[in-house]
N, CA, C and O atoms as a GROMACS GRO file, in nm:
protein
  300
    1UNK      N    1   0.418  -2.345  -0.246
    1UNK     CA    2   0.520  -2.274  -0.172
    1UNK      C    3   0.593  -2.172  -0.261
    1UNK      O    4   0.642  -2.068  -0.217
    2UNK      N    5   0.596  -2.215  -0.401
    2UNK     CA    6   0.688  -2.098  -0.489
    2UNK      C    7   0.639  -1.998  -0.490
    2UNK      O    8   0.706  -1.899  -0.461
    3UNK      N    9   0.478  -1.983  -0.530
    3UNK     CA   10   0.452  -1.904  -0.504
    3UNK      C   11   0.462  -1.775  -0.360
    3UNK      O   12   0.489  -1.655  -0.368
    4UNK      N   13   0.436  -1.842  -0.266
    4UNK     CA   14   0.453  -1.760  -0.151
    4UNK      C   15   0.602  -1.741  -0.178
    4UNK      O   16   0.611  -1.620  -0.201
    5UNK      N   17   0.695  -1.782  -0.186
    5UNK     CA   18   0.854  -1.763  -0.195
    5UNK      C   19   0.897  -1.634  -0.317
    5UNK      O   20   1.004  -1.573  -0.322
    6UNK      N   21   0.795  -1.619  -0.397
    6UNK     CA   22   0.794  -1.497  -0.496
    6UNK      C   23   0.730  -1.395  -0.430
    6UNK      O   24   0.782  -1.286  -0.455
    7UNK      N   25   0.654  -1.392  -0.368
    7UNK     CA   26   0.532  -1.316  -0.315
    7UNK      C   27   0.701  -1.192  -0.186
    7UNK      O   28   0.765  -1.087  -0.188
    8UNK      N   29   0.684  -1.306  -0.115
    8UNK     CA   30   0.806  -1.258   0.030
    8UNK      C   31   0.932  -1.187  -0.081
    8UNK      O   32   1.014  -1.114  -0.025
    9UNK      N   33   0.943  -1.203  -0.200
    9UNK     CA   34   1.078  -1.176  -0.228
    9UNK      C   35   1.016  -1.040  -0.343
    9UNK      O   36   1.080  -0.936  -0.357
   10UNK      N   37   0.925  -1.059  -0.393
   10UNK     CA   38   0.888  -0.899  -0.421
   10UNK      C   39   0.864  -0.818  -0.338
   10UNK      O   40   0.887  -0.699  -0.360
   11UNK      N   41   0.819  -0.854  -0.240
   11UNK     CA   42   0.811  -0.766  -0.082
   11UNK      C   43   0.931  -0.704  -0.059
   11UNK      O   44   0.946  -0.582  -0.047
   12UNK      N   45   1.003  -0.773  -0.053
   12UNK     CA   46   1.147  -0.730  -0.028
   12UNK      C   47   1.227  -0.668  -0.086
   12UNK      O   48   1.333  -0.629  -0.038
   13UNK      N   49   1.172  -0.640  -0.251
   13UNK     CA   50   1.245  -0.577  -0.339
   13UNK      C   51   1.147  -0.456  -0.296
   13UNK      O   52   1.221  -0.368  -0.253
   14UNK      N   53   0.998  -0.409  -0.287
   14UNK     CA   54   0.955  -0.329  -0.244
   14UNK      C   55   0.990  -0.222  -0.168
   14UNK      O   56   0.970  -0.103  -0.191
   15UNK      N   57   1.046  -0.276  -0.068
   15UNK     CA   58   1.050  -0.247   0.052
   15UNK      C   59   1.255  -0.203   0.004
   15UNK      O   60   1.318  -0.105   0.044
   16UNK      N   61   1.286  -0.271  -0.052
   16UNK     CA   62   1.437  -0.185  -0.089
   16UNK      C   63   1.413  -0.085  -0.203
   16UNK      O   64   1.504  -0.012  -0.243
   17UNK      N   65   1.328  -0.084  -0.239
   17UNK     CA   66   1.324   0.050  -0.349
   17UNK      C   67   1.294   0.150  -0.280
   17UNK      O   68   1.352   0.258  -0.287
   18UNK      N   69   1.184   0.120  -0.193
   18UNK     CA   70   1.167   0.281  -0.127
   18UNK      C   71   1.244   0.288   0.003
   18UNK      O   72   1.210   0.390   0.065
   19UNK      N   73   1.334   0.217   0.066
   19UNK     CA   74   1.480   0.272   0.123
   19UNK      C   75   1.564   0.321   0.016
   19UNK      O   76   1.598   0.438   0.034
   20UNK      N   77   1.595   0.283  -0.059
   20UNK     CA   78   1.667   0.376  -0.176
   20UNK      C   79   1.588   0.510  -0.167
   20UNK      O   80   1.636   0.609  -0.112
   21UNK      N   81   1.483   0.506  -0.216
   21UNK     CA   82   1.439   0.655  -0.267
   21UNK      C   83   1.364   0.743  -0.136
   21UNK      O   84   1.337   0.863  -0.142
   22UNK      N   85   1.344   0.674  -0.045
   22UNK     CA   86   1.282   0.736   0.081
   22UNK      C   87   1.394   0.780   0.230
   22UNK      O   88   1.369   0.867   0.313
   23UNK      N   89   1.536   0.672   0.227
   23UNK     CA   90   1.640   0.664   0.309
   23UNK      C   91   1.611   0.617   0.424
   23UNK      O   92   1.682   0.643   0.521
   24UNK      N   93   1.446   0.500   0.437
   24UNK     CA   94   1.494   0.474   0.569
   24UNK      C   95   1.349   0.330   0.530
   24UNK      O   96   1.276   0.321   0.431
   25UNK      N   97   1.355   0.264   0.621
   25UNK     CA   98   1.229   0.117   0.612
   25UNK      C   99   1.122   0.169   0.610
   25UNK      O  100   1.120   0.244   0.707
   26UNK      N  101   0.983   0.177   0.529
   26UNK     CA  102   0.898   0.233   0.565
   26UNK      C  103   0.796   0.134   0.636
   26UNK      O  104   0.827   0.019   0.603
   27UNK      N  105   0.688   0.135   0.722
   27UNK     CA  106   0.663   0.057   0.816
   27UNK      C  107   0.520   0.015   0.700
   27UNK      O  108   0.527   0.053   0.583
   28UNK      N  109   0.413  -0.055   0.745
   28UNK     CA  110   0.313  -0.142   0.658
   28UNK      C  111   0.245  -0.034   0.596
   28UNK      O  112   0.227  -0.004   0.478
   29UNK      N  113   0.194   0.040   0.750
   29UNK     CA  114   0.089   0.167   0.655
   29UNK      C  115   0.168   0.254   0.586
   29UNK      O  116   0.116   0.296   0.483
   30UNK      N  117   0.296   0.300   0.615
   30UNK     CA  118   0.377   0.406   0.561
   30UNK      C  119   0.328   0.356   0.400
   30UNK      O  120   0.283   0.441   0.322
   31UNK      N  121   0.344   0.200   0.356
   31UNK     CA  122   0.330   0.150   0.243
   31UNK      C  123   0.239   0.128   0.179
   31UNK      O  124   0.254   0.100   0.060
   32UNK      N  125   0.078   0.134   0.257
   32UNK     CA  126  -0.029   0.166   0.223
   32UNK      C  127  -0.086   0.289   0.198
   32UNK      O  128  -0.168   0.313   0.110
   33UNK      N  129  -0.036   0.376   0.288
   33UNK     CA  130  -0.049   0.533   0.201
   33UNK      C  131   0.034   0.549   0.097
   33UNK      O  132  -0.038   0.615   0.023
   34UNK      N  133   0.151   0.533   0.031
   34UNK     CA  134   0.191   0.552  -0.080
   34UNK      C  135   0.084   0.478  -0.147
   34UNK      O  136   0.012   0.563  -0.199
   35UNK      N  137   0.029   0.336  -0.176
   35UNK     CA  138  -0.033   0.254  -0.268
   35UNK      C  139  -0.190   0.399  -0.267
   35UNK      O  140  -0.243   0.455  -0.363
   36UNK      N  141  -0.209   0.407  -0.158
   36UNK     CA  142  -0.378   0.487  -0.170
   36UNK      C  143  -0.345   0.603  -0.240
   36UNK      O  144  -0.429   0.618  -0.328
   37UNK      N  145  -0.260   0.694  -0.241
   37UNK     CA  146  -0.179   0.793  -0.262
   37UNK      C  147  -0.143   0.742  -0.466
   37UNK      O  148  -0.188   0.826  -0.545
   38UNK      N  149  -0.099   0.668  -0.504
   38UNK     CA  150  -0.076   0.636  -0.635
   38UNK      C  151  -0.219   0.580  -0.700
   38UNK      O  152  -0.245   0.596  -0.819
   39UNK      N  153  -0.322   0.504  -0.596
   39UNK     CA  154  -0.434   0.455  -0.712
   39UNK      C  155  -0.558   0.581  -0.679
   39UNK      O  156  -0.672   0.562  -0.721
   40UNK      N  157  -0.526   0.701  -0.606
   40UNK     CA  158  -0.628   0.826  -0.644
   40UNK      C  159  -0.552   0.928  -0.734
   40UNK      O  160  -0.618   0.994  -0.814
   41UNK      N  161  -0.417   0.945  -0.725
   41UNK     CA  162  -0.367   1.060  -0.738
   41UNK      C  163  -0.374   1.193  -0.718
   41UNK      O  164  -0.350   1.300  -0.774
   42UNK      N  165  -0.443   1.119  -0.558
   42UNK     CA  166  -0.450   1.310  -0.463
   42UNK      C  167  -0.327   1.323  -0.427
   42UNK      O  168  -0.266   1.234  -0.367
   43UNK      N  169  -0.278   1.430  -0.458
   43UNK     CA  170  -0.163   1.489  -0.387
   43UNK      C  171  -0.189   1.614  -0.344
   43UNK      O  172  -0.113   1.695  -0.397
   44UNK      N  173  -0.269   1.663  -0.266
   44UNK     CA  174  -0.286   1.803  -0.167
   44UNK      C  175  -0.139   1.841  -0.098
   44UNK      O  176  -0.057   1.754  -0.070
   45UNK      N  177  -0.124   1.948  -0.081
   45UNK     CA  178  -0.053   1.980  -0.039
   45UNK      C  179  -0.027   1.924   0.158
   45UNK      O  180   0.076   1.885   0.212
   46UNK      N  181  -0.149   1.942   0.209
   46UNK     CA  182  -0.192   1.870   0.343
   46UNK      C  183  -0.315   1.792   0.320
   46UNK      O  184  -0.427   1.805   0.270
   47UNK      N  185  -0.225   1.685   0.392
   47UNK     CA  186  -0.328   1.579   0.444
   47UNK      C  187  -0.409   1.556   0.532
   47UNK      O  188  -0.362   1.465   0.600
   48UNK      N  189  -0.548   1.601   0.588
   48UNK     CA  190  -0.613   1.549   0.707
   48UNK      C  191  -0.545   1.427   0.762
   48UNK      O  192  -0.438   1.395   0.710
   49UNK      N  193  -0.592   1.356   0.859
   49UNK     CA  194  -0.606   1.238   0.918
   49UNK      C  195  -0.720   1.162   0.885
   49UNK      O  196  -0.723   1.040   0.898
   50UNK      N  197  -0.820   1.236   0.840
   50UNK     CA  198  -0.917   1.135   0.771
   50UNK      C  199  -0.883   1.094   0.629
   50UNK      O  200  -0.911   0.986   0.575
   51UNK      N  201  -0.804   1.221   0.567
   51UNK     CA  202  -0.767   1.184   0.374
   51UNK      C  203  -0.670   1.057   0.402
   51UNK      O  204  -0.686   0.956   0.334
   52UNK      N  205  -0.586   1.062   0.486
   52UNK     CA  206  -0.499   0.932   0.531
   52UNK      C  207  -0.589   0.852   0.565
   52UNK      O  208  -0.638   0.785   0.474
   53UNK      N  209  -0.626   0.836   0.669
   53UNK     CA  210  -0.706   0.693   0.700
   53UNK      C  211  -0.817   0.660   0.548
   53UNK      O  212  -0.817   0.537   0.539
   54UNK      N  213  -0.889   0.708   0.454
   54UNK     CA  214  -0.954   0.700   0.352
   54UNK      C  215  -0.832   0.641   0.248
   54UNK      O  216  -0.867   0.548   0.175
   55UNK      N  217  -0.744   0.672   0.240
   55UNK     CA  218  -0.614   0.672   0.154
   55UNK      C  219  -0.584   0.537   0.158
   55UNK      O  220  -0.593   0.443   0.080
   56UNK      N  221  -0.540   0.558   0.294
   56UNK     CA  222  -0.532   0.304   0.360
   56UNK      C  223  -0.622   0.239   0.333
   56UNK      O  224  -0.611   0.120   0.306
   57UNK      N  225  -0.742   0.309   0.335
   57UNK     CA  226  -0.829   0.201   0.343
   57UNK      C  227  -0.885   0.220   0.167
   57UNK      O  228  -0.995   0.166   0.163
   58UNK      N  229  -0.852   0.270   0.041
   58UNK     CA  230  -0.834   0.268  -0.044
   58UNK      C  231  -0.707   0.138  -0.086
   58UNK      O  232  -0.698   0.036  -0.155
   59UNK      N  233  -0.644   0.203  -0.015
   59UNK     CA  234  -0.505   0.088  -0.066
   59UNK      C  235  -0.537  -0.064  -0.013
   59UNK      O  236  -0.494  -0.161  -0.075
   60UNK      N  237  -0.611  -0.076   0.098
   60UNK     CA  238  -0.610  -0.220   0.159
   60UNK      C  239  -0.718  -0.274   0.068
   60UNK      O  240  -0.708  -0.395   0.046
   61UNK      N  241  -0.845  -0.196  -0.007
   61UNK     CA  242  -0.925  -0.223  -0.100
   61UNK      C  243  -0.819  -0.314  -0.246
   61UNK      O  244  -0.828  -0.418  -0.312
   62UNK      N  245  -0.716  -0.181  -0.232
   62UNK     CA  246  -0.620  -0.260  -0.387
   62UNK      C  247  -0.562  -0.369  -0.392
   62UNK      O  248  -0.536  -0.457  -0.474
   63UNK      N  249  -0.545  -0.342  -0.272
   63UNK     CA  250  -0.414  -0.479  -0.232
   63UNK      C  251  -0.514  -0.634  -0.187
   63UNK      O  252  -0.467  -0.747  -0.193
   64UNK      N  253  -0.636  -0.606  -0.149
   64UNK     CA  254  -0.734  -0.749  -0.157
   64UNK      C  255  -0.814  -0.801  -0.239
   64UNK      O  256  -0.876  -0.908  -0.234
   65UNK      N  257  -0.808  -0.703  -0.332
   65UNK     CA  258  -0.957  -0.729  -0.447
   65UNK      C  259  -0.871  -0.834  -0.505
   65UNK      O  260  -0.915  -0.929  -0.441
   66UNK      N  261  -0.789  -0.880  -0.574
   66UNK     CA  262  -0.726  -0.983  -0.594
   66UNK      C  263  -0.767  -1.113  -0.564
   66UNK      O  264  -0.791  -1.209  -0.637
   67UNK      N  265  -0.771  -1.099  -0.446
   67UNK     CA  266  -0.819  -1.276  -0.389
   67UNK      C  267  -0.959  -1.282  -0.377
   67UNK      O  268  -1.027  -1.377  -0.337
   68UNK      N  269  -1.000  -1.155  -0.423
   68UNK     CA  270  -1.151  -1.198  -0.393
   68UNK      C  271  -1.193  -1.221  -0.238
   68UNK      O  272  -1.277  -1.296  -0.188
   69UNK      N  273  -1.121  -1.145  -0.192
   69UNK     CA  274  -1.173  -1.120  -0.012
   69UNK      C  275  -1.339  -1.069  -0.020
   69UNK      O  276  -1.383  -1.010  -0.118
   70UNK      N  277  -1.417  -1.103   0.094
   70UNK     CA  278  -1.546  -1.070   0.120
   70UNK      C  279  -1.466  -0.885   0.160
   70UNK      O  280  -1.527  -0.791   0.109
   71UNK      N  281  -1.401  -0.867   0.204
   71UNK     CA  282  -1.369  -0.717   0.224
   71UNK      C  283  -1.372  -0.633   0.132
   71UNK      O  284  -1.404  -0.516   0.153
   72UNK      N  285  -1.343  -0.672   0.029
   72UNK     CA  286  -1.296  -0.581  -0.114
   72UNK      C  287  -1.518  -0.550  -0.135
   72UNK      O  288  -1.552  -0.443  -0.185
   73UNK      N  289  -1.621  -0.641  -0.096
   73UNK     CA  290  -1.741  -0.546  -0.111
   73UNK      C  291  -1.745  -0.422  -0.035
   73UNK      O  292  -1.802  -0.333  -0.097
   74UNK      N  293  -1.709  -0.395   0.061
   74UNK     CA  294  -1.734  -0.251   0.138
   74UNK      C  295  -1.647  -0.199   0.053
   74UNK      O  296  -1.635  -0.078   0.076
   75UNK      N  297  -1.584  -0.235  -0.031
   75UNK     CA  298  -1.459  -0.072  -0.053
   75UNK      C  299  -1.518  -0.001  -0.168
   75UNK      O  300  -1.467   0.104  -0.208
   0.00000   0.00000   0.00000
């Protein structure tokens, strides 16, 4: 359980840093495009809708390879 109880409470510090620096809650994907966005370091000036959807699904790659999800092979 501690673990999960650390897990929910870095979330939460997460999620108050970028209301500090963003001024408002950012929603799950809002938080998965920043993560896809920091582990390519594309910053184009415009974004398709496909560089976004590629971007999440970069970040959902980062955020699972960890546990060793069967998902993290397609990424």
């Amino acid at each position: 359980m501690f673990a999960n109880d650390d897990l929910q409470q870095r979330w939460w510090n997460l999620e108050a840093k970028l209301v500090e620096r963003f001024g408002k809650k950012p929603d799950l994907e809002a938080i998965l495009f920043l993560i896809g966005l920091q582990e390519t370091g594309f910053m184009p000036e415009k974004i398709s809708k496909e560089q976004k959807q590629d971007l999440m699904h970069v970040a959902v790659c980062t955020v699972l390879s960890p546990s060793g999800s069967p998902v993290v092979i397609m990424c």
